[in-house]
PDB file of N, CA, C and O in Angstrom:
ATOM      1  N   UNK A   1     -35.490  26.534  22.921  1.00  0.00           N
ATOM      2  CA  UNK A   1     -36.385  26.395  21.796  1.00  0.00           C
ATOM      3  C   UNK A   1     -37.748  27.021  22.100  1.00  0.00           C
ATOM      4  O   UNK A   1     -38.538  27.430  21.249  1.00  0.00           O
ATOM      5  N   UNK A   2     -37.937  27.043  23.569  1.00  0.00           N
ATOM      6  CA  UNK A   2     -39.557  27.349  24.091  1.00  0.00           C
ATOM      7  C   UNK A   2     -39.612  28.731  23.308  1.00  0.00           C
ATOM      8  O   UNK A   2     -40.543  28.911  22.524  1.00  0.00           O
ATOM      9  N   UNK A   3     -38.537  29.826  23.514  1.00  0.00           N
ATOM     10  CA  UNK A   3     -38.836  31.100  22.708  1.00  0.00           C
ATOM     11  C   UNK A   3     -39.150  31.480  21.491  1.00  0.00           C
ATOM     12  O   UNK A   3     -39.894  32.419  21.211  1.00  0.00           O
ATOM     13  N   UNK A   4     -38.403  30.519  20.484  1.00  0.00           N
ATOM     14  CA  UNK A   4     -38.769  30.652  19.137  1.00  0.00           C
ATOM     15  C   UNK A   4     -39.656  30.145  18.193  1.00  0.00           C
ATOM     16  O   UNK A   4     -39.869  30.283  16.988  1.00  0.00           O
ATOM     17  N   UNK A   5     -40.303  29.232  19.543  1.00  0.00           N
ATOM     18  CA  UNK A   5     -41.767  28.644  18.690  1.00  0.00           C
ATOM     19  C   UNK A   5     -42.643  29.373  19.755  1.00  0.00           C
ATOM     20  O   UNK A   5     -42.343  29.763  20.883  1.00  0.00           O
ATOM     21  N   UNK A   6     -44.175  29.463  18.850  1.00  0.00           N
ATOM     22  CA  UNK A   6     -45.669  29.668  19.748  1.00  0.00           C
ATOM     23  C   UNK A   6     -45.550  29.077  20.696  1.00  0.00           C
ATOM     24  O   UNK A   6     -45.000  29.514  21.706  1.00  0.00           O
ATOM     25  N   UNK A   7     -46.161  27.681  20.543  1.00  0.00           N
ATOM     26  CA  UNK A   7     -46.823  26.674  21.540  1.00  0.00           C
ATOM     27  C   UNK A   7     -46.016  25.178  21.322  1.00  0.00           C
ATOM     28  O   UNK A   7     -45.671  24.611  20.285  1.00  0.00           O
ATOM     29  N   UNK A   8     -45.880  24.822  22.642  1.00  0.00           N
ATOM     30  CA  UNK A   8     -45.464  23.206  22.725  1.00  0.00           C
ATOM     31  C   UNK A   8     -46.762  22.334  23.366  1.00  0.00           C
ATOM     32  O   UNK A   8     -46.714  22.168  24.585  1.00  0.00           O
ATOM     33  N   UNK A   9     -47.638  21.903  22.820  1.00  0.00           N
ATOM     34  CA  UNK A   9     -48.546  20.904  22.868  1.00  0.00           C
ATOM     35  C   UNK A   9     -48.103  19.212  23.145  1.00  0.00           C
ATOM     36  O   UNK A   9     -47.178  18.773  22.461  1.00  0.00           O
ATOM     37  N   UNK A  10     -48.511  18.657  23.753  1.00  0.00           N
ATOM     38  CA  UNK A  10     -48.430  17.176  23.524  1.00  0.00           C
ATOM     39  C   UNK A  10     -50.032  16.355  23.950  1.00  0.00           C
ATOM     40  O   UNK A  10     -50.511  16.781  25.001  1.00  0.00           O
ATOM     41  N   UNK A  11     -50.765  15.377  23.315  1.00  0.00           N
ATOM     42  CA  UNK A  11     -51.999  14.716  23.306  1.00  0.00           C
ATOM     43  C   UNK A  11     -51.905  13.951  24.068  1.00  0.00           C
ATOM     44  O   UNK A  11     -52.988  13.486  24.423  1.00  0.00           O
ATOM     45  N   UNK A  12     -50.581  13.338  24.797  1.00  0.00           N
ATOM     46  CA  UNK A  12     -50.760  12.342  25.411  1.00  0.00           C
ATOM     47  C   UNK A  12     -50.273  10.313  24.877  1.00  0.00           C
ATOM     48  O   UNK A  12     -49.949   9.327  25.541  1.00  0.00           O
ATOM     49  N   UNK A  13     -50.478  10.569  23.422  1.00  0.00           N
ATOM     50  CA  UNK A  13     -49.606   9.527  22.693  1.00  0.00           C
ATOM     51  C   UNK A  13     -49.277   9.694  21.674  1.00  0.00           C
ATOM     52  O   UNK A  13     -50.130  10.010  20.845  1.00  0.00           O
ATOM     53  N   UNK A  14     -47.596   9.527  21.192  1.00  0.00           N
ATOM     54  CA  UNK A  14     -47.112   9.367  19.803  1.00  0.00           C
ATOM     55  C   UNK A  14     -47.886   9.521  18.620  1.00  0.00           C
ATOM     56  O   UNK A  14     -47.756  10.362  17.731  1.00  0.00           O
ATOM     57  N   UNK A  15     -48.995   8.272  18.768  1.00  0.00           N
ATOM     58  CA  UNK A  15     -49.603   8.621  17.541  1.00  0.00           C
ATOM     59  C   UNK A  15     -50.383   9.408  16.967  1.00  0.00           C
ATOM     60  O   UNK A  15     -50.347   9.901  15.839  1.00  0.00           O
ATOM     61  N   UNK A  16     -51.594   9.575  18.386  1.00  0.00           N
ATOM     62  CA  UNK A  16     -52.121  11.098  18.154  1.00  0.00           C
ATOM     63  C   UNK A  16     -51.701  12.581  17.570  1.00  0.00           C
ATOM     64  O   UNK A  16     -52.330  13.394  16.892  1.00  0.00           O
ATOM     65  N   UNK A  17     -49.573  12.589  18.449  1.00  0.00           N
ATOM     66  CA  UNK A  17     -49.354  13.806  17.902  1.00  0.00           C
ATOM     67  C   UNK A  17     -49.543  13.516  16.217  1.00  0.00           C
ATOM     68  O   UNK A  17     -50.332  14.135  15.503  1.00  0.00           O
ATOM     69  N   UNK A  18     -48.579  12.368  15.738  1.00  0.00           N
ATOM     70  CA  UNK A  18     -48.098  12.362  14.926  1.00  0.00           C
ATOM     71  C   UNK A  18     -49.796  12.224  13.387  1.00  0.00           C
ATOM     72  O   UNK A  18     -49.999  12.422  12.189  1.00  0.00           O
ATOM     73  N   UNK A  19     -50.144  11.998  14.002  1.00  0.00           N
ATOM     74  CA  UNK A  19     -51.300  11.795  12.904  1.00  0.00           C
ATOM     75  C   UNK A  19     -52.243  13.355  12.659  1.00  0.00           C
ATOM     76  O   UNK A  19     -52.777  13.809  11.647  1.00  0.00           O
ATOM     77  N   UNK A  20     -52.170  13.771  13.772  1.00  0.00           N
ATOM     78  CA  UNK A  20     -52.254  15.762  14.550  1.00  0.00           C
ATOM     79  C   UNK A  20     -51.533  16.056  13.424  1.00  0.00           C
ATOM     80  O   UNK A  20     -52.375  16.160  12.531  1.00  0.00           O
ATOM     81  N   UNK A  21     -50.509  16.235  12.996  1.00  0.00           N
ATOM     82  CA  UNK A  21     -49.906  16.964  11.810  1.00  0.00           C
ATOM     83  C   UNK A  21     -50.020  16.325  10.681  1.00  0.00           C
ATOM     84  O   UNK A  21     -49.707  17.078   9.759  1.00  0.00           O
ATOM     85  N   UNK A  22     -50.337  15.237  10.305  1.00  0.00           N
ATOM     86  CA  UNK A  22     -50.952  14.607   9.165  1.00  0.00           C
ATOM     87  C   UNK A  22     -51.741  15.245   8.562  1.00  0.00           C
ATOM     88  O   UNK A  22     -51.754  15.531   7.364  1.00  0.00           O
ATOM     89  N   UNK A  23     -52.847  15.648   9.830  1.00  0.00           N
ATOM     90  CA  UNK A  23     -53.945  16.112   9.505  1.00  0.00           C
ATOM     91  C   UNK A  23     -54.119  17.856   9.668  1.00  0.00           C
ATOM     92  O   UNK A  23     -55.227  18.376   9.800  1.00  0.00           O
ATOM     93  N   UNK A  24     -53.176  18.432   9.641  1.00  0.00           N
ATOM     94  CA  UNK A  24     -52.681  19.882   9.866  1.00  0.00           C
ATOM     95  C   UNK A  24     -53.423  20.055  11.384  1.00  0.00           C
ATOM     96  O   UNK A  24     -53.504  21.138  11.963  1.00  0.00           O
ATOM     97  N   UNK A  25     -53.666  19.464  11.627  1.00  0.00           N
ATOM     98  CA  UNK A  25     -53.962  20.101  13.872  1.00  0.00           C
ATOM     99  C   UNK A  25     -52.729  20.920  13.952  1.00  0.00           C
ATOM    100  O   UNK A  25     -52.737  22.151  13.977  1.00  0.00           O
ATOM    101  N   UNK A  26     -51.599  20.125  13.994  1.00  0.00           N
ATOM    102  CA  UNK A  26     -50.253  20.877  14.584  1.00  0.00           C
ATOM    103  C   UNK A  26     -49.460  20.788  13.548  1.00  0.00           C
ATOM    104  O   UNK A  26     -49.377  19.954  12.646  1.00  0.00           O
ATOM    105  N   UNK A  27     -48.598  22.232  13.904  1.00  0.00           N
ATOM    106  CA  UNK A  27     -47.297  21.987  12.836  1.00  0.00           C
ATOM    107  C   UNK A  27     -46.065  21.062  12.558  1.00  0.00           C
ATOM    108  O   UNK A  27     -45.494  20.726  11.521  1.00  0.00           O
ATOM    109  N   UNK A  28     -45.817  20.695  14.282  1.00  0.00           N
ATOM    110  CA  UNK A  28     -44.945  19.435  14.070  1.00  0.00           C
ATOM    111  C   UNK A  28     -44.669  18.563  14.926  1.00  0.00           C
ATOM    112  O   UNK A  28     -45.666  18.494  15.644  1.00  0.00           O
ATOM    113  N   UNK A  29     -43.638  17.605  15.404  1.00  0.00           N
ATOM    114  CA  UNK A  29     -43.701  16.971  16.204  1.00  0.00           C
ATOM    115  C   UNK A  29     -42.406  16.631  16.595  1.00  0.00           C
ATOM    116  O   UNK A  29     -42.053  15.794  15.764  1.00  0.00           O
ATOM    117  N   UNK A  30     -41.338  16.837  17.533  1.00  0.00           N
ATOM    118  CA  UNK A  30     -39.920  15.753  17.926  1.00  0.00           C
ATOM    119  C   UNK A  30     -40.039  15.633  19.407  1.00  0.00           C
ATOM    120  O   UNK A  30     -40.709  16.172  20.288  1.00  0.00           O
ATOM    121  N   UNK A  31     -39.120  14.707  19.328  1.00  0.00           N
ATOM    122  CA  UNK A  31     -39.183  13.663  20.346  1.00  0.00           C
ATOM    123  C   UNK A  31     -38.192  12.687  20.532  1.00  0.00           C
ATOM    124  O   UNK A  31     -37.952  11.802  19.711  1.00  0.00           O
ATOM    125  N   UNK A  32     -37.671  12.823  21.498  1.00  0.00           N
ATOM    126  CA  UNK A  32     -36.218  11.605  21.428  1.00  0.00           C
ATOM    127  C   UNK A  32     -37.093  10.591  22.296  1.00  0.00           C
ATOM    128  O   UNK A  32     -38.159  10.728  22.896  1.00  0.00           O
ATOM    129  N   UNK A  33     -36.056   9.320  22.091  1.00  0.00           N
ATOM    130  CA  UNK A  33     -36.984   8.223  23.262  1.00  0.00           C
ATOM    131  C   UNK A  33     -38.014   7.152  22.881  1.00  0.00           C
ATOM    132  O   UNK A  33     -38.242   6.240  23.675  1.00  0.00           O
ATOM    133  N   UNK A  34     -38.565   7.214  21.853  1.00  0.00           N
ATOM    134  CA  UNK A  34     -39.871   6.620  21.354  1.00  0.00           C
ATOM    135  C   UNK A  34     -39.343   5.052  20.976  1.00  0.00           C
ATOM    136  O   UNK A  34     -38.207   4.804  20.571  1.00  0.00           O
ATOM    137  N   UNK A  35     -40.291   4.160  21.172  1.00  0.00           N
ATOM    138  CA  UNK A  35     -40.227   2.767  20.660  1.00  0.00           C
ATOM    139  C   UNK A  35     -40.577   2.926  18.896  1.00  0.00           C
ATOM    140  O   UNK A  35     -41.063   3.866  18.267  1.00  0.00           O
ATOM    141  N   UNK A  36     -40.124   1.651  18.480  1.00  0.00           N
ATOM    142  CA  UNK A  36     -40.697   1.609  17.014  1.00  0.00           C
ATOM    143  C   UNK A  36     -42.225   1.694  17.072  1.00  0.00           C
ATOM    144  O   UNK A  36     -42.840   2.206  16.137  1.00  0.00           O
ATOM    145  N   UNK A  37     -42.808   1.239  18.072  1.00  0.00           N
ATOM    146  CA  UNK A  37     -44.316   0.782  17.905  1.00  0.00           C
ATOM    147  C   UNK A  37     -44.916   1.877  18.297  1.00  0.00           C
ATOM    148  O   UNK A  37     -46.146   1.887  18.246  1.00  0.00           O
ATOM    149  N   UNK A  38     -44.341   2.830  18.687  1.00  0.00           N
ATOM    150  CA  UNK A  38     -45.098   4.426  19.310  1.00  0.00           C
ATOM    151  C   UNK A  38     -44.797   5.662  18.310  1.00  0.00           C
ATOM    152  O   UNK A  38     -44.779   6.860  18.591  1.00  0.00           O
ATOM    153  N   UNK A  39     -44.562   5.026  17.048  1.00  0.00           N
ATOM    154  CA  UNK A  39     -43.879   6.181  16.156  1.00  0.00           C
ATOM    155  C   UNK A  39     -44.074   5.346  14.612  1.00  0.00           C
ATOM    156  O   UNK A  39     -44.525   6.117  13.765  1.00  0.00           O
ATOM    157  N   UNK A  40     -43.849   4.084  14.145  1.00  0.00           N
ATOM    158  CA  UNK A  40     -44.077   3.269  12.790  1.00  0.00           C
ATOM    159  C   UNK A  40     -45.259   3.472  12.009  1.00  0.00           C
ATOM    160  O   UNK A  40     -45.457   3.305  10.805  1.00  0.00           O
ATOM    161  N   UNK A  41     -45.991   3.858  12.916  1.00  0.00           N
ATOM    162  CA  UNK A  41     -47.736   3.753  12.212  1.00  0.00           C
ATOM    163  C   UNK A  41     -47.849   5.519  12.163  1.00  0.00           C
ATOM    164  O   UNK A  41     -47.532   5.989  11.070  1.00  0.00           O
ATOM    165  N   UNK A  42     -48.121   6.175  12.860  1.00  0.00           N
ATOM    166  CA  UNK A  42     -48.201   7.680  13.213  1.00  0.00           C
ATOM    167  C   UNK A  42     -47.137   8.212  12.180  1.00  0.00           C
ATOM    168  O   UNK A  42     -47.589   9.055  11.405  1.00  0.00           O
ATOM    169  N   UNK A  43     -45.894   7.903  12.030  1.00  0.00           N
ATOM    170  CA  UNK A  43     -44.547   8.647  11.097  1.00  0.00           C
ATOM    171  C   UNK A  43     -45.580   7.911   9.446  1.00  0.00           C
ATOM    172  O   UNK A  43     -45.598   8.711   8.511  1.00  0.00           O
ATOM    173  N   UNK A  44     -45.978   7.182   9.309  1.00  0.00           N
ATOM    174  CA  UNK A  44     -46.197   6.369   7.809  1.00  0.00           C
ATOM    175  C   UNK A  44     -47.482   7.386   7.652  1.00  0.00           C
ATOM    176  O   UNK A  44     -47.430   7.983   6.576  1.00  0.00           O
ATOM    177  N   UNK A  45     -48.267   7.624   8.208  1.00  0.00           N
ATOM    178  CA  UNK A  45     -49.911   8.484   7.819  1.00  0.00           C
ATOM    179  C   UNK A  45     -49.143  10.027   7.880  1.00  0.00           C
ATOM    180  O   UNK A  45     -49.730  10.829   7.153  1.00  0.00           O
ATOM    181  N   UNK A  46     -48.054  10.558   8.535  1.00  0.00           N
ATOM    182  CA  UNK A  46     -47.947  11.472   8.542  1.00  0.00           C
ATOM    183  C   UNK A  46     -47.165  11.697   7.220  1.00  0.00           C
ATOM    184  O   UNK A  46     -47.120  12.829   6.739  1.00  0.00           O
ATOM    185  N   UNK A  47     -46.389  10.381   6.469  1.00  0.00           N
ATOM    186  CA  UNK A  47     -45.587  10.534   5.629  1.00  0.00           C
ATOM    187  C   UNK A  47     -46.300  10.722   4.652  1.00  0.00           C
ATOM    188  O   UNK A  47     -46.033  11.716   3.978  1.00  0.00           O
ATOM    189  N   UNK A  48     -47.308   9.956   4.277  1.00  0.00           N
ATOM    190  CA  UNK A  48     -48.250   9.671   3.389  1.00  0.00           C
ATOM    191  C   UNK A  48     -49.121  11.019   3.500  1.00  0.00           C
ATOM    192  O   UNK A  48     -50.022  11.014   2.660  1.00  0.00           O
ATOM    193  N   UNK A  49     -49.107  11.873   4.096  1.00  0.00           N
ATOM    194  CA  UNK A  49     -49.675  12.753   3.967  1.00  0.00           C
ATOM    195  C   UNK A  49     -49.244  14.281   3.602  1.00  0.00           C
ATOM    196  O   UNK A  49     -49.952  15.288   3.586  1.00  0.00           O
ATOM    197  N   UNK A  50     -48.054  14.153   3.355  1.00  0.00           N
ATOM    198  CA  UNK A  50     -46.842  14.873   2.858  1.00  0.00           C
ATOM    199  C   UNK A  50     -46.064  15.792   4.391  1.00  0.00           C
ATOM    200  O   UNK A  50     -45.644  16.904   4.711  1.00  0.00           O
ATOM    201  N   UNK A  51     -46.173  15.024   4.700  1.00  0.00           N
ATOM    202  CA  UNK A  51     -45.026  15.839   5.754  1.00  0.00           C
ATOM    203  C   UNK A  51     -43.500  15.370   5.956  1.00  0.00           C
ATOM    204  O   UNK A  51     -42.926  14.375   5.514  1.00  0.00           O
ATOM    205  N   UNK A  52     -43.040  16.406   6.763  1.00  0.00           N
ATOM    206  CA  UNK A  52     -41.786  15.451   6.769  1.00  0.00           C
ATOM    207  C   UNK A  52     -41.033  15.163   7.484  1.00  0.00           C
ATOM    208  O   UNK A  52     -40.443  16.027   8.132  1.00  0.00           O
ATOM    209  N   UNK A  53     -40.681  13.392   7.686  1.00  0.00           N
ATOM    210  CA  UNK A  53     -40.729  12.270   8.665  1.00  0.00           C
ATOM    211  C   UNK A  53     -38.775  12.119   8.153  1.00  0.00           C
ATOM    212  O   UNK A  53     -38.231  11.926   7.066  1.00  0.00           O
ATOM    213  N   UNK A  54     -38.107  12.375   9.907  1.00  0.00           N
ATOM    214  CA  UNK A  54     -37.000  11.833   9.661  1.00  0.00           C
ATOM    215  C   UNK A  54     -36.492  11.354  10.783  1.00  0.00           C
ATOM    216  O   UNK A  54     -37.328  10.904  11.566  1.00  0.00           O
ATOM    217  N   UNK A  55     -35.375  11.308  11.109  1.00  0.00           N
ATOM    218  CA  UNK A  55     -35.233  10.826  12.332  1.00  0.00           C
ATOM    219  C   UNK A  55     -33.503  11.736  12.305  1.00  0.00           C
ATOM    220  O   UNK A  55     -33.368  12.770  11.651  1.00  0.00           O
ATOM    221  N   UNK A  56     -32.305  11.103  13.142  1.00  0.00           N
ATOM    222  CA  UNK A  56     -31.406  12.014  12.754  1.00  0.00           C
ATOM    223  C   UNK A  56     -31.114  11.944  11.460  1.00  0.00           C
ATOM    224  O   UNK A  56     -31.460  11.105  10.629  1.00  0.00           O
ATOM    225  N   UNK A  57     -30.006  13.519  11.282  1.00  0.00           N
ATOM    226  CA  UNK A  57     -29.753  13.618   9.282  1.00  0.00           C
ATOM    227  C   UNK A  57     -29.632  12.903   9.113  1.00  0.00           C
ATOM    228  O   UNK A  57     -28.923  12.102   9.722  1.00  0.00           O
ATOM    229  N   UNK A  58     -30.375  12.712   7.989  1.00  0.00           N
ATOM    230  CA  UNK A  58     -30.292  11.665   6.906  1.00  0.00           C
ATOM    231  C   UNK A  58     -30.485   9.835   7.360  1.00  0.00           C
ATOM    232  O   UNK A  58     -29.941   8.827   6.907  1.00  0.00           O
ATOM    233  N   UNK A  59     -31.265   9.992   8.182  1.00  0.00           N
ATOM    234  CA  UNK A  59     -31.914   8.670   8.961  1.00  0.00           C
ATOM    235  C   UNK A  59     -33.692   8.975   8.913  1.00  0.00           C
ATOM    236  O   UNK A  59     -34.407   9.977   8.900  1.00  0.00           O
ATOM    237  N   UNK A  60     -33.954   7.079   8.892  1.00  0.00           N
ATOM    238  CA  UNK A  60     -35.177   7.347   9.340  1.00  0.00           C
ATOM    239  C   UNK A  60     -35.961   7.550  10.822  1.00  0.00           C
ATOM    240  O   UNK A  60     -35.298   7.199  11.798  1.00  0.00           O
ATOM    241  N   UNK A  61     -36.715   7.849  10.966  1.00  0.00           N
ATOM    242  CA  UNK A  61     -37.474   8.333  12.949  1.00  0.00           C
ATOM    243  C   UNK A  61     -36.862   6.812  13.115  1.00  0.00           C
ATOM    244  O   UNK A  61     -36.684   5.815  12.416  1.00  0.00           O
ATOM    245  N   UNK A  62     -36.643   7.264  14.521  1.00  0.00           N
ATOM    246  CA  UNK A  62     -35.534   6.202  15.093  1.00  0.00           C
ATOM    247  C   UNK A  62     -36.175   6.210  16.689  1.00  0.00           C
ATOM    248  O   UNK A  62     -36.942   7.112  17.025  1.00  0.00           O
ATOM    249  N   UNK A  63     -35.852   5.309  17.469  1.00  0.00           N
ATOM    250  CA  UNK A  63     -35.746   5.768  19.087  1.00  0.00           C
ATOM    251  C   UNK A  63     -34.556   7.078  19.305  1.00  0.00           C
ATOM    252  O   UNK A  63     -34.648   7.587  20.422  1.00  0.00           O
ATOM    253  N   UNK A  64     -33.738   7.535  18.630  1.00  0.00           N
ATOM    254  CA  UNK A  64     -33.144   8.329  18.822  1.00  0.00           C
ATOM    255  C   UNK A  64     -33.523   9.913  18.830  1.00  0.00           C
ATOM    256  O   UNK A  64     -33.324  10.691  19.764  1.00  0.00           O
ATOM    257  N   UNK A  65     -34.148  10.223  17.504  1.00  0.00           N
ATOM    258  CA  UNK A  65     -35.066  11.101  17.013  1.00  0.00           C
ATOM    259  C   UNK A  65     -36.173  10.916  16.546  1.00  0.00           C
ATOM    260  O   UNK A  65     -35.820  10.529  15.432  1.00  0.00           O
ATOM    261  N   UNK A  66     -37.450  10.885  16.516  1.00  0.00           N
ATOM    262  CA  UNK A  66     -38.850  11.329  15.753  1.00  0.00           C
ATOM    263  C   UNK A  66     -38.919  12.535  15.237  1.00  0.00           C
ATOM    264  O   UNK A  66     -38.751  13.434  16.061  1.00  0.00           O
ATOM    265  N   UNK A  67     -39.062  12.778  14.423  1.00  0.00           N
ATOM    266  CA  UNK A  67     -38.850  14.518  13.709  1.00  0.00           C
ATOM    267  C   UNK A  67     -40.347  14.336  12.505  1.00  0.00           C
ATOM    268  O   UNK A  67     -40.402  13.559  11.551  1.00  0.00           O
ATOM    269  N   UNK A  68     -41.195  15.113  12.860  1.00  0.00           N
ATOM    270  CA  UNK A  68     -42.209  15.446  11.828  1.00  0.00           C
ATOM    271  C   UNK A  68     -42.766  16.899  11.816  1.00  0.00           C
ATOM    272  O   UNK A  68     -42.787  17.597  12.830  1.00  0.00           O
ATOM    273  N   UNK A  69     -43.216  17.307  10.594  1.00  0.00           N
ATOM    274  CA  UNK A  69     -43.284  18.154  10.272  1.00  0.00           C
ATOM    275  C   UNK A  69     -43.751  19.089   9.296  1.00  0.00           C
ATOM    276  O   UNK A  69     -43.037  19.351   8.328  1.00  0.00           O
ATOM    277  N   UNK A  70     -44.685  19.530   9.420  1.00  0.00           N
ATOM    278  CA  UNK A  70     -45.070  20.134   7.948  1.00  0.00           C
ATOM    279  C   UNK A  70     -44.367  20.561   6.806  1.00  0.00           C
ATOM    280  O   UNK A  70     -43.391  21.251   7.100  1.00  0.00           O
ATOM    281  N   UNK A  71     -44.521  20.399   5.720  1.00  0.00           N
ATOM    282  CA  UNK A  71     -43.521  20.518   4.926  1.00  0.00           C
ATOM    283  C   UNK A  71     -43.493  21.691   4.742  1.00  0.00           C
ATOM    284  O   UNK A  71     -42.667  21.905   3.856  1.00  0.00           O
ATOM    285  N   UNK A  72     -44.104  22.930   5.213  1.00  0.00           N
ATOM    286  CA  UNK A  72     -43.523  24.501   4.958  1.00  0.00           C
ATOM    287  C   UNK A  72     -42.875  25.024   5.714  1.00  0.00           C
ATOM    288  O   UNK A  72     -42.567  26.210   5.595  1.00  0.00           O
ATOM    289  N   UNK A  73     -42.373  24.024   7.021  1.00  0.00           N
ATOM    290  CA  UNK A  73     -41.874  24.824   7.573  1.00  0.00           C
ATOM    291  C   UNK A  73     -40.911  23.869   8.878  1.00  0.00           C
ATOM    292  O   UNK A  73     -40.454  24.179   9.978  1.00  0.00           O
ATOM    293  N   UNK A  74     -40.928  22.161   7.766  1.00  0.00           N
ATOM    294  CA  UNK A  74     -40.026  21.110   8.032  1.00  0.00           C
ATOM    295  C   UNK A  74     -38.678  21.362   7.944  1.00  0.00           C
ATOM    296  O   UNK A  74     -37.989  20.786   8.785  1.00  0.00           O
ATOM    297  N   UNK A  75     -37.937  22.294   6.897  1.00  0.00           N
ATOM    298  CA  UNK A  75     -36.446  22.724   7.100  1.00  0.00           C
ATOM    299  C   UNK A  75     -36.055  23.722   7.873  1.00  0.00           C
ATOM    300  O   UNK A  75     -34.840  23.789   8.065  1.00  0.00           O
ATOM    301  N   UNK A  76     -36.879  24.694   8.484  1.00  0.00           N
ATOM    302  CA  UNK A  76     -36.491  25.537   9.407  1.00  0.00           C
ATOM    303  C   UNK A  76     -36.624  25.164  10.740  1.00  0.00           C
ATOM    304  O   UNK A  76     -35.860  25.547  11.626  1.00  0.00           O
ATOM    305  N   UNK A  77     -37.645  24.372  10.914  1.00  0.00           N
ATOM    306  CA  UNK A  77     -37.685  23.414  12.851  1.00  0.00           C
ATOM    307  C   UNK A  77     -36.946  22.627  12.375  1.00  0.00           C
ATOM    308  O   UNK A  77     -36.514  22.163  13.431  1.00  0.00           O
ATOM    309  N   UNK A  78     -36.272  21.911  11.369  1.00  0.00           N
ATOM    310  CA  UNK A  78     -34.891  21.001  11.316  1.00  0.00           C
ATOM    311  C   UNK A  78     -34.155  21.634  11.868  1.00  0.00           C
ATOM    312  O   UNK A  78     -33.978  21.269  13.031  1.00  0.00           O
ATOM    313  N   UNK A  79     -33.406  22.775  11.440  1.00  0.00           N
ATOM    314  CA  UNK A  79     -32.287  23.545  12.277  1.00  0.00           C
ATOM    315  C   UNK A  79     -32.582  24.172  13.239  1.00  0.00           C
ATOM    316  O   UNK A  79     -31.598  24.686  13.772  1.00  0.00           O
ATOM    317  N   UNK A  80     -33.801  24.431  13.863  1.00  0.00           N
ATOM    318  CA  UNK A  80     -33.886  24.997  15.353  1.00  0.00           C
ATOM    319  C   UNK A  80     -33.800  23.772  16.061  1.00  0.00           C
ATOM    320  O   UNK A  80     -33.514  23.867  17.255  1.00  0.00           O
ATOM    321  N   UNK A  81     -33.967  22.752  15.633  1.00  0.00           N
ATOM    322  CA  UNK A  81     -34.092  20.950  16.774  1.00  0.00           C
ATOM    323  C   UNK A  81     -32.324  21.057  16.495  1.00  0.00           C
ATOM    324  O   UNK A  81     -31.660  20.611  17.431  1.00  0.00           O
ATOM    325  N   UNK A  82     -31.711  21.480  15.572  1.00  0.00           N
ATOM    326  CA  UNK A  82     -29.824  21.008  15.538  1.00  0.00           C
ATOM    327  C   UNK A  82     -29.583  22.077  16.714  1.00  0.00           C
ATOM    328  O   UNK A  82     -29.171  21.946  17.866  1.00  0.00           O
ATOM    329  N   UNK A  83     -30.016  23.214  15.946  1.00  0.00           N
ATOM    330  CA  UNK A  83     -29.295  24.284  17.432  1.00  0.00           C
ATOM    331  C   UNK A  83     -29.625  24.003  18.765  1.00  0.00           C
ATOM    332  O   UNK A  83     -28.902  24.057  19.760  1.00  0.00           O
ATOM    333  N   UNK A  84     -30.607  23.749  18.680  1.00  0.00           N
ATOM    334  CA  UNK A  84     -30.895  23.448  20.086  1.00  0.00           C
ATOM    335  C   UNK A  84     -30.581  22.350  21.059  1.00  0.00           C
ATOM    336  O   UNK A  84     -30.868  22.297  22.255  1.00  0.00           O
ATOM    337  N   UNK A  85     -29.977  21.541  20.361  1.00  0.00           N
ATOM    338  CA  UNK A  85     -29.422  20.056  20.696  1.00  0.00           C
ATOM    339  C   UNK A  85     -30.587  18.833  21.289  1.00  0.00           C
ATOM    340  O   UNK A  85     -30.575  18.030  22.221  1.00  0.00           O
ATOM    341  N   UNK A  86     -31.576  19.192  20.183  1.00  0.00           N
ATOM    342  CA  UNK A  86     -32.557  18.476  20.930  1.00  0.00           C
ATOM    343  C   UNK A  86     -32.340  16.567  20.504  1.00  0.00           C
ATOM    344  O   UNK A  86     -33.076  15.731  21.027  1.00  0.00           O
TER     345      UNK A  86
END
C-alpha cells in the first residue's frame, strides 16, 4: 500500500488521527486493533463531519477495522485497504 499512497502519518492517538480528517489535516485513517474507547468518539466527529466511517463491509469501525476517510476519495482507499489485505 506504502506505494500507492503519498504519506503514512500517525499523531500518536486514535483520536487525534481520527478528528485530523474531520478536520481535513489528513485524508484518512485505518487501523486494525483499536478498542471501542480509542475510536467511538474520534469515528462520531469524523462522521459528523462528513467523512466516511466504517469498519469491515458493511459494518460499523470495529476492533477489527477503523476505516475513515474523506469522502472524495473514501471509495477508492476502500479498495486499496481490500487489495491490500489490510
Amino acid at each position: 500500500m506504502v506505494g500507492r499512497v503519498r504519506d503514512l502519518r500517525r499523531l500518536g492517538a486514535a483520536s487525534l488521527d481520527l478528528c485530523a480528517v474531520a478536520a481535513g489535516r489528513v485524508d484518512a485513517y485505518v487501523e486494525r486493533g483499536l478498542k471501542p474507547g480509542d475510536h467511538a468518539a474520534g469515528a462520531l466527529v469524523a462522521a459528523e463531519a462528513g467523512a466516511g466511517v466504517r469498519g469491515e463491509v458493511g459494518e460499523a469501525p470495529s476492533e477489527s477495522l477503523t476505516f475513515v476517510a474523506a469522502p472524495s476519495i473514501a471509495r477508492a482507499l476502500a479498495t486499496l485497504v481490500v487489495e491490500a489485505g489490510i
